[in-house]
N, C-alpha and C positions, 0 to 999 in steps of 0.2 A: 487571578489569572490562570487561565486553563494550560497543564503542562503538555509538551509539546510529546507527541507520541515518539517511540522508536520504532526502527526498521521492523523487527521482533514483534511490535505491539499492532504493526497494519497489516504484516502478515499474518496473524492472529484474528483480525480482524476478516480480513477478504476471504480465510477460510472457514468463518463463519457465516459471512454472506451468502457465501458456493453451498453450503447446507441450505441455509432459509429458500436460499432461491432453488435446490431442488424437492422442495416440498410441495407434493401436489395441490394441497388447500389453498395456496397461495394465491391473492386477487393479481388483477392484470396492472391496476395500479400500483399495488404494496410491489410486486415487481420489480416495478419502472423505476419507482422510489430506491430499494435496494440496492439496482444495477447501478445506477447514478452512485450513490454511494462507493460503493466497489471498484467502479471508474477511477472514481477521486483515489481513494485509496491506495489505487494502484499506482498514478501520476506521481502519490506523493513516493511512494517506495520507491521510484524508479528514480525520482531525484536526486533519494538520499543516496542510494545505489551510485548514480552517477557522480555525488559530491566524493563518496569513498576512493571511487576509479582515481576523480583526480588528485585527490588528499596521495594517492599509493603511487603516481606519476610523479607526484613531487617529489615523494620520498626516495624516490628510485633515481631522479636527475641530482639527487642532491650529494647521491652516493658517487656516482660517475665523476 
């Protein structure tokens, strides 16, 4: 079973992608391919981003 990446791990990632994809040799397809990827990558950060937010709302209504 493949482990589940960290926040840390796709940002690492997507700025790796921001390199490849500013390489001029780069085809039009390996591109497209890339961008797609880095898409993803980024849907998934933001999610975790988002689960954090409200992981920190709870903790904060719990003090109240």
């Amino acid at each position: 079973m493949k482990k589940q990446e960290s926040f840390e791990e796709k940002v690492l990632c997507i700025e790796n992608i921001l390199k490849h994809l500013s390489k001029e040799d780069i085809s039009l397809e390996e591109s497209l391919r890339v961008y797609k990827e880095g898409a993803q990558k980024i849907k998934e950060a933001q999610e975790i981003l988002h689960q954090a937010e409200i992981a920190f709302e709870e903790i904060n209504m719990d003090r109240m």
